[in-house]
C-alpha positions as CSV (number, residue, x, y, z in Angstrom):
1,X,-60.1,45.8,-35.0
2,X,-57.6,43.2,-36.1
3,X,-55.3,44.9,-37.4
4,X,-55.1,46.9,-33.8
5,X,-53.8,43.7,-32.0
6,X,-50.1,43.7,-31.7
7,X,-48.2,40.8,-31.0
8,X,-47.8,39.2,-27.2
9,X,-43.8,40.2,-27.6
10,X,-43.3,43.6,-27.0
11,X,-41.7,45.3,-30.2
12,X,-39.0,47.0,-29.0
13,X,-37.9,43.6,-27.5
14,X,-37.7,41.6,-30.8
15,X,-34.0,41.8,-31.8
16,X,-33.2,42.2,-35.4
17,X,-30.3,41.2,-37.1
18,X,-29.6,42.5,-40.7
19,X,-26.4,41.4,-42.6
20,X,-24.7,42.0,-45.7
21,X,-25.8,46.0,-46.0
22,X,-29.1,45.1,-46.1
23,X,-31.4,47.6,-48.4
24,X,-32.1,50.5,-45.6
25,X,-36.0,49.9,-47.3
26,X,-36.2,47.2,-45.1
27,X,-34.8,48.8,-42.0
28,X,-37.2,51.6,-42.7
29,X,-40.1,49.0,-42.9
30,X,-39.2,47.0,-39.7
31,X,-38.9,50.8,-38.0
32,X,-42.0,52.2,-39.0
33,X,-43.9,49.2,-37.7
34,X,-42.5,50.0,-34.3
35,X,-39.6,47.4,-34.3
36,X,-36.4,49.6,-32.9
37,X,-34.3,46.8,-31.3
38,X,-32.6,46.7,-34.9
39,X,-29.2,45.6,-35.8
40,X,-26.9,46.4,-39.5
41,X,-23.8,44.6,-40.3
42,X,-22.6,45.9,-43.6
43,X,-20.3,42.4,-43.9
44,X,-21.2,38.8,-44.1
45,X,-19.6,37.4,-40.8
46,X,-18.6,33.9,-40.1
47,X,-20.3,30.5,-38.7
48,X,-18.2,31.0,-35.4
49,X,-19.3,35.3,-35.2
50,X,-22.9,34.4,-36.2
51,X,-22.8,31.7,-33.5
52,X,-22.1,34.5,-31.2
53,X,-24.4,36.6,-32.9
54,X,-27.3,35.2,-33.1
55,X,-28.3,33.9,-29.5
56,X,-30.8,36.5,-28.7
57,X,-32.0,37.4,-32.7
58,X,-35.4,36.5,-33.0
59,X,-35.4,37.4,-36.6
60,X,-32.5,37.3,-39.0
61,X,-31.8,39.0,-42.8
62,X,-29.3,37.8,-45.3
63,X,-28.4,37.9,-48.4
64,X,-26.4,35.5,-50.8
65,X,-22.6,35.2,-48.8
66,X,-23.8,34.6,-45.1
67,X,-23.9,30.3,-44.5
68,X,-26.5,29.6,-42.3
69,X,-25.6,25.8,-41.0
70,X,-27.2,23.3,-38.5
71,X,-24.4,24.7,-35.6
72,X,-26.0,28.2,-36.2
73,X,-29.7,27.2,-35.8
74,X,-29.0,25.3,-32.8
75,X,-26.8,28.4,-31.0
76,X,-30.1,30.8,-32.4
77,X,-32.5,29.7,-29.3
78,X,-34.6,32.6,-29.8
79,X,-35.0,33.2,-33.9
80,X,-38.0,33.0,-35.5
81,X,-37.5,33.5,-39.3
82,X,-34.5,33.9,-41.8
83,X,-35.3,36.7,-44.5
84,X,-32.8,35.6,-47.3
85,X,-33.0,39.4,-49.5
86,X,-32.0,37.7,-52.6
87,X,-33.4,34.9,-55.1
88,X,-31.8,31.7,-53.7
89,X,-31.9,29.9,-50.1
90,X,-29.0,27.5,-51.0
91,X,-26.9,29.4,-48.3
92,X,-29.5,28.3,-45.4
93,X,-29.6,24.5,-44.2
94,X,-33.3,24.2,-44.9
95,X,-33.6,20.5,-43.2
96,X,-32.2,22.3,-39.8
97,X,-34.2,25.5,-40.6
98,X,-37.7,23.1,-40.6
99,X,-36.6,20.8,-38.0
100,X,-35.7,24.0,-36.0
101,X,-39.3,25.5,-36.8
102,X,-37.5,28.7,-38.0
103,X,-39.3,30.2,-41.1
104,X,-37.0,30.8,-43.8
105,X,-38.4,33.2,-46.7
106,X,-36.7,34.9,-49.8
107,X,-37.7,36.9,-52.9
108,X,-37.7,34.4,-56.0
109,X,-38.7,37.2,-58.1
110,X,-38.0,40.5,-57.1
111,X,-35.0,41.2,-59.2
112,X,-35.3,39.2,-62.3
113,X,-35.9,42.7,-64.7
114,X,-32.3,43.4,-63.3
115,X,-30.3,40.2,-64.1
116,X,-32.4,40.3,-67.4
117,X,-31.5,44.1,-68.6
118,X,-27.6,42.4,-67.8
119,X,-27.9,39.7,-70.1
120,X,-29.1,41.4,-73.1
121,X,-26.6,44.2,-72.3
122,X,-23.6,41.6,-71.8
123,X,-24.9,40.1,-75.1
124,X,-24.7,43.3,-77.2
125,X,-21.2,44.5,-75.6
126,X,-19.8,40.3,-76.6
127,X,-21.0,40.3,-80.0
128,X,-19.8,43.7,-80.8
129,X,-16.9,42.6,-79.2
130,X,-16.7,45.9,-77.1
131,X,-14.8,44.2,-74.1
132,X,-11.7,44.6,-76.5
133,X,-12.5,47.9,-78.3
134,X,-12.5,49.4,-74.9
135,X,-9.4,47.5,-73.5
136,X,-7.8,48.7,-76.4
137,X,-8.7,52.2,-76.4
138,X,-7.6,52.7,-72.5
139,X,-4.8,51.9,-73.9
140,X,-4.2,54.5,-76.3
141,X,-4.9,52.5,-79.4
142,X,-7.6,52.8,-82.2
143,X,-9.7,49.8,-82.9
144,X,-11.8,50.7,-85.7
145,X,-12.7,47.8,-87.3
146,X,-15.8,45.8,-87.9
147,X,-14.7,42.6,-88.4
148,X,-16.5,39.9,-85.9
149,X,-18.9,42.2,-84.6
150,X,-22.7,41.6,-85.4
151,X,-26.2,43.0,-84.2
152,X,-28.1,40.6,-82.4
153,X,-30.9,41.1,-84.5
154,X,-31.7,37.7,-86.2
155,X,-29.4,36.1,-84.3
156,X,-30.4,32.7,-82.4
157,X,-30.4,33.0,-77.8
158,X,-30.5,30.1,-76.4
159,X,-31.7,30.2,-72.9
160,X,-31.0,27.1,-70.3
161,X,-33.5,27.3,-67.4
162,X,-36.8,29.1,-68.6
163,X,-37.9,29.9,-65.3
164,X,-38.8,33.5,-64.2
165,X,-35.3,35.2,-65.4
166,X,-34.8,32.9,-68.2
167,X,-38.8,33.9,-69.5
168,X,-38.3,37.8,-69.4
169,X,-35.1,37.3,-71.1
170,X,-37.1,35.9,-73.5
171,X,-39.5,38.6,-74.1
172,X,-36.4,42.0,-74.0
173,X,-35.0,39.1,-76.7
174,X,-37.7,39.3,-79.3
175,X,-38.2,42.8,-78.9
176,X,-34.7,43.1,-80.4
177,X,-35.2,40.7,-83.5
178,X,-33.8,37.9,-82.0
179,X,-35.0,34.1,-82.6
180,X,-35.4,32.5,-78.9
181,X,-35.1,29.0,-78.2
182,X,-35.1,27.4,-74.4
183,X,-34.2,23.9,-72.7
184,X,-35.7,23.1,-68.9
185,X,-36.2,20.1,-67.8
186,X,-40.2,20.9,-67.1
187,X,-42.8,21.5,-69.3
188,X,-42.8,25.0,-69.5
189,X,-45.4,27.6,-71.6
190,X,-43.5,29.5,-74.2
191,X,-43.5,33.3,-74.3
192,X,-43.6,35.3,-77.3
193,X,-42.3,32.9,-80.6
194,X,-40.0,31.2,-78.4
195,X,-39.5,27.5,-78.9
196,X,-38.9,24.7,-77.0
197,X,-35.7,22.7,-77.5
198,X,-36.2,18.9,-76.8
199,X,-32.7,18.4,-75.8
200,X,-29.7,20.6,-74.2
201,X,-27.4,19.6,-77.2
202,X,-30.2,20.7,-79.9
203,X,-30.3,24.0,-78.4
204,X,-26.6,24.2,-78.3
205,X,-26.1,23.7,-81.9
206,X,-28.7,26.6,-82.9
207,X,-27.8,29.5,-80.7
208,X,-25.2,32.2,-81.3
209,X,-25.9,33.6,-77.7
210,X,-26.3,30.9,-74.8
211,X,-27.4,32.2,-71.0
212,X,-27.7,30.3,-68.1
213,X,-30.7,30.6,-65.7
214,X,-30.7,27.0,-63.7
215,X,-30.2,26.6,-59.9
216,X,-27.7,25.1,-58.3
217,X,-28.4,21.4,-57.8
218,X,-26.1,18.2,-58.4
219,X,-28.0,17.8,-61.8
220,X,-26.6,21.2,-63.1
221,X,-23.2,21.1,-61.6
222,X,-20.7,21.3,-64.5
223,X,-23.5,21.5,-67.2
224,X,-21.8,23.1,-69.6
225,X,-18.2,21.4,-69.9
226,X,-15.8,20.1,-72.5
227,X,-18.3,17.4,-74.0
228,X,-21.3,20.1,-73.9
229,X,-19.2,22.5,-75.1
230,X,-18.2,20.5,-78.3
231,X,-21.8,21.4,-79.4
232,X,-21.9,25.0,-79.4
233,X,-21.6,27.4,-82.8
234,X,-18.1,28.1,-83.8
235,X,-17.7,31.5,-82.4
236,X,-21.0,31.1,-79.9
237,X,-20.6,33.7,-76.7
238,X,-22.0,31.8,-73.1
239,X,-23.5,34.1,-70.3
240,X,-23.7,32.9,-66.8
241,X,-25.4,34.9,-64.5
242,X,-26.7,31.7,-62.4
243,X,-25.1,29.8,-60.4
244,X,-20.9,29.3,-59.8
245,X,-20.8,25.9,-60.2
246,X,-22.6,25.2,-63.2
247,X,-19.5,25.8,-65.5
248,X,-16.6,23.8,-66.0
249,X,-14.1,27.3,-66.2
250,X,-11.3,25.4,-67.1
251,X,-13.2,23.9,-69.9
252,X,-14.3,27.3,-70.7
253,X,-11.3,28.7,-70.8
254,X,-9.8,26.1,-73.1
255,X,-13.3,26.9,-75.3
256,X,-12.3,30.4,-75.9
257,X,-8.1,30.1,-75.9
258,X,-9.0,27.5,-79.2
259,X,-12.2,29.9,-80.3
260,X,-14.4,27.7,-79.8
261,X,-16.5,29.9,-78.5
262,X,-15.9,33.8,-79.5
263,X,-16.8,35.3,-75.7
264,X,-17.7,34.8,-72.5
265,X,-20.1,36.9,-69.5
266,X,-19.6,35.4,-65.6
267,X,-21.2,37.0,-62.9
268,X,-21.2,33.7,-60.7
269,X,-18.3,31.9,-59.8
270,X,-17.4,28.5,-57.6
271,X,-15.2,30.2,-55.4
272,X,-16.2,34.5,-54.2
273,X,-14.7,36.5,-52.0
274,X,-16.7,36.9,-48.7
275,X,-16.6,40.9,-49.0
276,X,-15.6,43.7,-51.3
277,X,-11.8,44.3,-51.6
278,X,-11.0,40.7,-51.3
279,X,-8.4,39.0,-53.3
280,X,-9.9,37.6,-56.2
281,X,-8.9,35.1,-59.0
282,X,-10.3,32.5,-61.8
283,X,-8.6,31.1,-64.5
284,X,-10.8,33.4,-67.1
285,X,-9.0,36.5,-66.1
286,X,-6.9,38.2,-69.0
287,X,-8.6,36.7,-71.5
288,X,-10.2,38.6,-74.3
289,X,-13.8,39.1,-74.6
290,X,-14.8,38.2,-71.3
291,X,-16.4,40.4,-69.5
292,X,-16.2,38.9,-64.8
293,X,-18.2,41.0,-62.7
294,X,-18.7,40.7,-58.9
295,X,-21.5,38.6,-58.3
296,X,-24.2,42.1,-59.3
297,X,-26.9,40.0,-61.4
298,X,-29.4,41.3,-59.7
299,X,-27.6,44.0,-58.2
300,X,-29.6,47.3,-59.0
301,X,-30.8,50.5,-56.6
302,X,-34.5,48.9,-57.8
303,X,-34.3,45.6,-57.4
304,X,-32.6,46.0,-53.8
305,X,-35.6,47.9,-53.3
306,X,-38.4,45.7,-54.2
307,X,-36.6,42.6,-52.8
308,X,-36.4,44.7,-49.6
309,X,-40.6,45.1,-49.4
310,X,-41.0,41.9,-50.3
311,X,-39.1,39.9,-48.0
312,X,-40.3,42.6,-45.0
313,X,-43.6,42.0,-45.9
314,X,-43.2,38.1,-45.5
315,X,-41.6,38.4,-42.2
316,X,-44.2,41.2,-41.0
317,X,-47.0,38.4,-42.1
318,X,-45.5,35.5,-40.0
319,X,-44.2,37.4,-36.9
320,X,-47.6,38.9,-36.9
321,X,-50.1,37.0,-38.2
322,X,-48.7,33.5,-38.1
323,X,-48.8,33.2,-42.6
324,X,-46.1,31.1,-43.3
325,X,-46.8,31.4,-47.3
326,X,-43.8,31.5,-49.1
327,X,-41.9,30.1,-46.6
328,X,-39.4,27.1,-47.7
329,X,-39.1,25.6,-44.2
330,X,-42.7,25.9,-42.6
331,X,-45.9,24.1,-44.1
332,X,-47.8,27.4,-45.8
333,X,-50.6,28.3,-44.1
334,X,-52.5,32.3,-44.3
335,X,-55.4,32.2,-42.6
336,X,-57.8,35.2,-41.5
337,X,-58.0,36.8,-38.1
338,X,-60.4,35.6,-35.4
339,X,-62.4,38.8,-33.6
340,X,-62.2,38.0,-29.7
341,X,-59.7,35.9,-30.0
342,X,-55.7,35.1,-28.9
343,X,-53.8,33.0,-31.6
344,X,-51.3,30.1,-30.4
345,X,-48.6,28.7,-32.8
346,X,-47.6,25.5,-32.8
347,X,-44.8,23.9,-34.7
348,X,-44.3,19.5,-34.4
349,X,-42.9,16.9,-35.7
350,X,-44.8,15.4,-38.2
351,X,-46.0,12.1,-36.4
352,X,-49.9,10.6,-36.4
353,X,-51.5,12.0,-33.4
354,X,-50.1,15.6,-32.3
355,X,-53.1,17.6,-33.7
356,X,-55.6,15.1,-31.8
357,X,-53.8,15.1,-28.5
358,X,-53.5,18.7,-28.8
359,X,-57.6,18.9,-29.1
360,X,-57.8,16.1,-25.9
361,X,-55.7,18.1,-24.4
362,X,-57.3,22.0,-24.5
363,X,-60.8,20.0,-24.7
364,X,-59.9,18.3,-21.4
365,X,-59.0,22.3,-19.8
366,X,-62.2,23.6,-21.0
367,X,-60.5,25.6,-23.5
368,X,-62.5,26.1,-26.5
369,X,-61.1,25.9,-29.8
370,X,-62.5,28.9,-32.4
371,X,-60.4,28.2,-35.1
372,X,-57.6,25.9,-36.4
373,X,-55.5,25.3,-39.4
374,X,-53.1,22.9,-40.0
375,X,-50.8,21.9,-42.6
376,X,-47.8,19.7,-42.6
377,X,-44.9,19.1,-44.8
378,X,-42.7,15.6,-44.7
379,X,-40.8,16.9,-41.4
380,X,-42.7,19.0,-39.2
381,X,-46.6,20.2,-39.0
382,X,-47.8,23.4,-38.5
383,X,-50.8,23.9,-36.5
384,X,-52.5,27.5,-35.7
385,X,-55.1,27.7,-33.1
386,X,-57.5,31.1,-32.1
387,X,-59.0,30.3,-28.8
388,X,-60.6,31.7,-25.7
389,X,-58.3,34.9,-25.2
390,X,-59.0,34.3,-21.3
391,X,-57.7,30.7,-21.1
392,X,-55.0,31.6,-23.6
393,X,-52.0,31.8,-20.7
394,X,-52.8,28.2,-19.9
395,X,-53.6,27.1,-23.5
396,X,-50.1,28.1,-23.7
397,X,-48.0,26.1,-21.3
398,X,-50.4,22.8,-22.0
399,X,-48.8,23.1,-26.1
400,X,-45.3,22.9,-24.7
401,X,-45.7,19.8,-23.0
402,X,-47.6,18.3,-25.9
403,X,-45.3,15.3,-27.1
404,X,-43.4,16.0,-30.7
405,X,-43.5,19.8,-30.0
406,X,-40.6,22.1,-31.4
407,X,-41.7,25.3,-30.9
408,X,-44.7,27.4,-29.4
409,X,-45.6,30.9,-29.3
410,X,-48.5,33.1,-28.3
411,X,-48.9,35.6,-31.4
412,X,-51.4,38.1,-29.5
C-alpha cells in the first residue's frame, strides 16, 4: 500500500533542472517515476543565469563546475534538494543550503574504481616515461631506449589521503608488487600490507610514486610545495587527481625543471575552464613527463552511470519519502511509512522549544500525532510528522505559522 501513495505535488508539476550534461541514467530515472517537467543544460551556467534559472526548480542537479552561492538559494523559492552527480559538495554553500532547508546530496563513492584505474595507469605511463616516447614518436623520431624507465613492481606508492580512493588505490597497488604506504590525518584501518606513515615527510622520503587523495580544505591548500617537496626521492613522480589547490604548481614546476622529481600527473587544477573548448593554461604545460588532463578522474561511461542511480535514488527518497540520509545540509533521518496516514515535513531553526510548541499546537486542534521523528544538526531541525490524513490540510497551515519555521511541506 505505501509504496502506492504519491506525493501531494503533482509530478508533472515538479520542475527539474539538470546541468552540466548530466548522465541521461538519471533523466531516465526521474522519467520513469513519472517526473516529465524535466530540464538538460549540457553547460555549467553562471550565478546571474542560474538566478534566473532556478525560481521555479524544485529540484536541481549538478556536477563539479556549477557555484551554487547564498544569492542563488535565496532567488530558488521553490527548490527542494541539490543533487551534486559527483564526489565533492565544495561547489554548494552548504551553511545557505541548511539555513535555506534545501537538501543537498552527492555520491562520495560512486566513481572511486575510475579515478583509481587512472592513477595506477598514470603511474605506469610516468615511470616508463611514455609521455615522452610518445611525444617523440609523433614526431617522427625513435626513442628506443631504456634508460629511466622502471616497472612499478617493488617500487614504494605513497598515498596522502587514505580515504575511499586513496584505499582502492591501495589494493590495484599490491596486486602489482608494489609496497604501499599512506599518511591521513585519522586513524585509518590498513588494507592489504599497507602501512601507516606517522608523518607526511616520512612518507615522502620512502615513495617513488606519490598520489594525492585529500579534500579541499585550508589545511590541505598548498600541501605539497617547495619545503615538502625538498623531501621527496630524487627522481619521485607526484599524481594529483584531488583537489586544484592542493599543489603549489610553481613549486612543482621548479621540482621537475631541476629533477627533483622525475614526472608529474594533474587532473585538478586551481584555476579550469567553465566548459569544453575554453582557453586553457598552467605553468606545467610543455614540460616533459607530465601528463594534464581535463578534470576526467572520475570521468568514465560507468562511473557516470552509478553516480547517476545513486544520487537519483537519494533525491527519489527525500522528495518522496521525506529520508534525508546522506544529505550534508539536512539532519538525517529515514524512517518507515505510516499505513492511514499523511506525512508533514517540517524544517526549523534549531532553538529550545519548536518541536513542543508544534505538539501544543496540533494537540490543541485535535490533531493526533501517529508518528514523529526528529533530528537536528547545529543550525536547523528536522522534524517529520504522520498524522490524521483527515486533519492533514489544517495540520498544514498551523506548521507555517509555528515560530523558527523555514520550510513546510505536505509529502502525501
Amino acid at each position: 500500500m505505501a509504496k502506492k501513495k504519491l506525493t501531494s505535488y503533482p509530478k508533472e508539476k515538479i520542475n527539474i533542472l539538470f546541468l552540466e550534461n548530466i548522465s541521461d541514467v538519471a533523466v531516465s530515472q526521474f522519467s520513469r517515476a513519472g517526473y516529465s517537467n524535466i530540464r538538460k543544460l549540457s553547460a555549467a551556467v553562471s550565478e546571474a543565469e542560474l538566478i534566473k534559472e532556478i525560481k521555479n526548480v524544485h529540484l536541481l542537479g549538478i556536477r563539479s563546475k556549477t557555484t551554487v552561492t547564498e544569492n542563488v538559494l535565496k532567488a530558488a523559492s521553490k527548490l527542494q534538494a541539490i543533487g551534486c552527480f559527483c564526489i565533492g559538495v565544495n561547489q554548494v554553500n552548504l551553511g545557505a543550503a541548511t539555513r535555506a532547508g534545501v537538501a543537498v546530496f552527492n555520491a562520495p563513492y560512486s566513481n572511486t574504481r575510475s579515478v583509481a584505474e587512472l592513477v595506477i595507469g598514470s603511474s605506469i605511463m610516468l615511470v616508463r616515461k611514455i609521455l615522452d616516447k610518445n611525444k617523440a614518436a609523433h614526431e617522427g623520431r625513435w626513442m628506443k631506449d631504456a634508460s629511466g624507465s622502471h616497472e612499478l613492481r617493488g617500487k614504494t606508492l605513497g598515498i596522502i589521503g587514505y580515504g575511499n580512493i586513496g584505499s582502492q588505490v591501495s589494493v590495484l597497488a599490491e596486486s602489482l608488487g608494489m609496497k604501499v604506504l599512506f599518511y591521513d590525518t585519522e586513524t585509518k584501518m590498513p588494507l592489504g600490507n599497507a602501512s601507516d606513515s606517522k608523518t607526511l615527510k616520512e612518507l615522502l622520503m620512502q615513495s617513488d610514486v606519490v598520489t594525492l587523495h585529500v579534500p579541499e580544505l585550508k589545511s590541505t591548500k598548498n600541501l605539497i610545495n617547495k619545503i615538502n617537496i625538498r623531501y621527496f626521492k630524487k627522481g619521485a613522480v607526484l599524481i594529483n587527481y584531488a583537489r586544484g589547490e592542493v599543489v603549489d604548481l610553481l613549486a612543482l614546476r621548479k621540482a621537475l625543471e631541476t629533477g627533483q622529481l622525475g614526472g608529474a600527473a594533474v587532473d585538478v587544477f586551481p584555476v579550469e575552464p567553465e566548459k569544453n573548448g575554453d582557453p586553457f593554461s598552467t605553468v606545467l604545460q610543455g614540460l616533459p613527463n607530465v601528463l594534464l588532463t581535463p578534470h576526467i578522474g572520475g570521468s568514465t561511461q560507468e562511473a557516470q552511470n552509478n553516480i547517476g542511480l545513486d544520487v537519483s535514488s537519494k533525491l527519489f527518497n527525500y522528495l518522496e519519502k521525506g529520508i534525508s540520509t546522506g544529505s550534508h545540509s539536512i539532519p538525517a533521518l529515514a524512517l518507515p511509512p505510516q499505513e492511514g496516514t499523511h506525512r508533514l515535513l517540517h524544517i526549523h531553526n534549531n532553538t529550545p522549544g519548536v518541536l513542543s510548541q508544534i505538539n501544543t499546537t496540533l494537540s490543541r486542534n485535535n490533531i493526533n500525532i501517529l508518528g514523529q521523528y526528529l533530528k537536528t544538526n547545529e543550525e536547523i531541525g528536522y522534524v517529520v510528522l504522520d498524522v490524521d490524513k483527515h486533519m492533514s490540510k489544517h495540520a498544514l497551515e498551523l506548521l507555517r505559522k509555528v515560530k523558527q519555521t523555514i520550510k513546510v511541506r505536505m509529502l502525501y
